[in-house]
Backbone as CSV, one residue per row, in Angstrom:
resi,resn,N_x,N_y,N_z,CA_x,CA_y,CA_z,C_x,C_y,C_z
1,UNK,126.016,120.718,107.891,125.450,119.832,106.900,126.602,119.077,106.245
2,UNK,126.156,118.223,105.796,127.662,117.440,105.350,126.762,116.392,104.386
3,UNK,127.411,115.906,103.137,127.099,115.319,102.518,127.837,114.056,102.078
4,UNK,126.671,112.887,101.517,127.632,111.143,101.032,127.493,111.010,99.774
5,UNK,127.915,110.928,98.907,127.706,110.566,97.594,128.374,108.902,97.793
6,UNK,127.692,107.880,97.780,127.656,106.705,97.589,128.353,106.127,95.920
7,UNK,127.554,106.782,94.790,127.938,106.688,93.792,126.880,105.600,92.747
8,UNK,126.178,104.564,93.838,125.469,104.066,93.520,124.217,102.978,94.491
9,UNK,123.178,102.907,94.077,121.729,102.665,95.366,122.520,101.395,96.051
10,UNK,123.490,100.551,94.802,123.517,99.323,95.703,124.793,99.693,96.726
11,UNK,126.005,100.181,96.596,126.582,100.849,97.257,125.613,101.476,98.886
12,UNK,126.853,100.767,99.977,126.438,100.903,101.668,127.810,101.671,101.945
13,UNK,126.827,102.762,102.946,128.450,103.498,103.724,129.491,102.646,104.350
14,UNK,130.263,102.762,104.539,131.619,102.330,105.110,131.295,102.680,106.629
15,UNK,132.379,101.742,107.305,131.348,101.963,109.067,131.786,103.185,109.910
16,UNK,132.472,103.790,109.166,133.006,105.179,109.882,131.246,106.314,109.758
17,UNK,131.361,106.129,108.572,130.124,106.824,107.933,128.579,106.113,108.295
18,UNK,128.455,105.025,108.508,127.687,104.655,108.723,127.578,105.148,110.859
19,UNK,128.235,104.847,111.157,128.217,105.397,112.655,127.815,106.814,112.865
20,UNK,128.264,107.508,111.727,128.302,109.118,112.058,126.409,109.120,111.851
21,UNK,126.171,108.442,110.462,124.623,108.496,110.458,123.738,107.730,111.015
22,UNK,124.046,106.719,112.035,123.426,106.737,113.033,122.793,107.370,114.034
23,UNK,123.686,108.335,114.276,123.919,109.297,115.466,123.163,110.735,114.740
24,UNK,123.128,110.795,113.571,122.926,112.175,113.340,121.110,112.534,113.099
25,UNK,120.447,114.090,113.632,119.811,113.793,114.047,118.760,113.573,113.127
26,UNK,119.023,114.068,111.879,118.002,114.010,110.280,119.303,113.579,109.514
27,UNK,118.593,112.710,108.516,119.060,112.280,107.392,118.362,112.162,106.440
28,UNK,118.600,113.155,104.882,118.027,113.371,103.844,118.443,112.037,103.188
29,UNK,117.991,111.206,102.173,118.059,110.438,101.490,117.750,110.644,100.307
30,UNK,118.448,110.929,99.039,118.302,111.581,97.971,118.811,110.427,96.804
31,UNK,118.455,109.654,96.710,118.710,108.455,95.392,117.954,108.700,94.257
32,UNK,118.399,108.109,93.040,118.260,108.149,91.880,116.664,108.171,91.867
33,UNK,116.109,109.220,91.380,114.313,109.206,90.792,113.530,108.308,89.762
34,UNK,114.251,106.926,90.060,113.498,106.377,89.155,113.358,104.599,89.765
35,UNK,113.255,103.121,88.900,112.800,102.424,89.886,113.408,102.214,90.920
36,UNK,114.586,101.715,90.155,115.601,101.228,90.993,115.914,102.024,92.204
37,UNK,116.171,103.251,92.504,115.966,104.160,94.008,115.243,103.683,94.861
38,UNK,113.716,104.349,93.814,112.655,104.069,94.582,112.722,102.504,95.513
39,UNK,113.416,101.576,94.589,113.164,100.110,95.831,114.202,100.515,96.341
40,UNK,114.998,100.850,96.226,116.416,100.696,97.531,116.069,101.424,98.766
41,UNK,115.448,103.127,98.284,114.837,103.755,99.563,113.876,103.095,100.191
42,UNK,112.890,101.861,99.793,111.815,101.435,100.288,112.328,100.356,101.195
43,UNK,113.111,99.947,101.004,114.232,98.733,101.586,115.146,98.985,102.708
44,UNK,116.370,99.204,102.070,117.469,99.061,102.836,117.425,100.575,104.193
45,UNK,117.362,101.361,103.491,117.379,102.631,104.645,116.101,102.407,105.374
46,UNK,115.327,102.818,105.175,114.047,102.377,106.514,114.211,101.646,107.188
47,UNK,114.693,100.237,106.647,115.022,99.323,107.356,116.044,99.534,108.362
48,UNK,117.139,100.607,108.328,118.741,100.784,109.142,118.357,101.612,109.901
49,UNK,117.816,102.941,109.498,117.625,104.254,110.265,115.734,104.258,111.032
50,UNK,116.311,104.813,112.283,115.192,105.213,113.400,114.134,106.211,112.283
51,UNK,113.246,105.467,112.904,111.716,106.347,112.113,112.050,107.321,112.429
52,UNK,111.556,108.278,111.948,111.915,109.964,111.659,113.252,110.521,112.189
53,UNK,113.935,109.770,111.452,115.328,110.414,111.735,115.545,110.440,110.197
54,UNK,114.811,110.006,109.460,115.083,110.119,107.827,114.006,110.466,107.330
55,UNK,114.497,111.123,105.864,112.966,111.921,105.009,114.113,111.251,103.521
56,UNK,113.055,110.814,103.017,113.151,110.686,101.665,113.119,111.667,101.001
57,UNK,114.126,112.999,100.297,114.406,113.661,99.557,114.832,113.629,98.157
58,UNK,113.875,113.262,97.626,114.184,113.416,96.046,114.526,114.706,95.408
59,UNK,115.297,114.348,94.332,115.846,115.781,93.638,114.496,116.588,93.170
60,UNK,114.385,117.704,92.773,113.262,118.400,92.783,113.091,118.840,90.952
61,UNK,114.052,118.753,90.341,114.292,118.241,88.655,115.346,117.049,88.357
62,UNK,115.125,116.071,87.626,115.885,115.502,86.922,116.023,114.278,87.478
63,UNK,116.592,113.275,87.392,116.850,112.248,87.658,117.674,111.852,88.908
64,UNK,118.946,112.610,89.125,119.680,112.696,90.770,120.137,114.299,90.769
65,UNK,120.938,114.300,91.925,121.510,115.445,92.628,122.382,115.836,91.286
66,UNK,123.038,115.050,90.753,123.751,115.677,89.262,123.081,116.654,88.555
67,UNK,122.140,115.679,87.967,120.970,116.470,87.093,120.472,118.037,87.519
68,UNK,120.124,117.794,88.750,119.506,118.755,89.535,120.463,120.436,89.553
69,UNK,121.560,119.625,89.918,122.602,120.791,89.970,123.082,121.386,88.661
70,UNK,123.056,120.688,87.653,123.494,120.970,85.987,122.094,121.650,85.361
71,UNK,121.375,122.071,86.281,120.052,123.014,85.576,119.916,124.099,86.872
72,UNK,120.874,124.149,87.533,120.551,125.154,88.574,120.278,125.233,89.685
73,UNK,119.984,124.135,90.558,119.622,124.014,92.047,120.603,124.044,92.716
74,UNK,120.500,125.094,93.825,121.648,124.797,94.875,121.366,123.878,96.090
75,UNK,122.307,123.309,96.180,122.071,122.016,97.162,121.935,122.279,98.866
76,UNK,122.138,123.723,99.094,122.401,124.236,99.900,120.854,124.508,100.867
77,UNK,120.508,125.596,99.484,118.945,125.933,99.463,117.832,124.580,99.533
78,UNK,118.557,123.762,98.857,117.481,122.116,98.387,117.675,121.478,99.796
79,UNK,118.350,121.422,100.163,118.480,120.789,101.736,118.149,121.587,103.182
80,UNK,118.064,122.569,102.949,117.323,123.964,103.550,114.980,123.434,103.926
81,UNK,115.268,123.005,102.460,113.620,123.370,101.996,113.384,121.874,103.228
82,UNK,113.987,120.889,103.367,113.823,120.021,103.730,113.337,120.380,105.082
83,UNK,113.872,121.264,105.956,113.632,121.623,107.247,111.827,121.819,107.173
84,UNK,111.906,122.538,106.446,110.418,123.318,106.316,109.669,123.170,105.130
85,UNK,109.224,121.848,104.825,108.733,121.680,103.255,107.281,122.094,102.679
């Protein structure tokens, strides 16, 4: 498992990174829970990545993966659940 922190929705991988997630065979997509995410996931990634090679993974409390982790979620387990939701 390996993870991108972008830093921000409008922020695009770099083409090293972008190649690797081409190729790879699931990709979680975990952006900010609120509008602005919501359009970027509706947009730009669907648009790049092969149908079901991506799942829209939202954090499961709080606003992003920050939030999430500063009340207790392990990212480990949270990306786990994804296999089998």
């Amino acid at each position: 498992m390996n993870v991108i922190a972008l830093g921000s929705v409008v922020f695009r991988p770099d083409a090293a990174t972008w190649n690797s997630l081409q190729h790879a065979e699931k990709v979680l997509i975990s952006l900010d829970f609120d509008e602005a995410g919501n359009k970027n996931a509706c947009q730009w990634w669907e648009k790049n990545l092969k149908p079901g090679q991506y799942r829209l993974w939202p954090v499961p409390e709080g606003k992003d993966p920050t939030d999430a982790y500063k009340v207790g979620w392990n990212f480990a387990d949270w990306c786990s659940l994804s296999l089998n939701p």
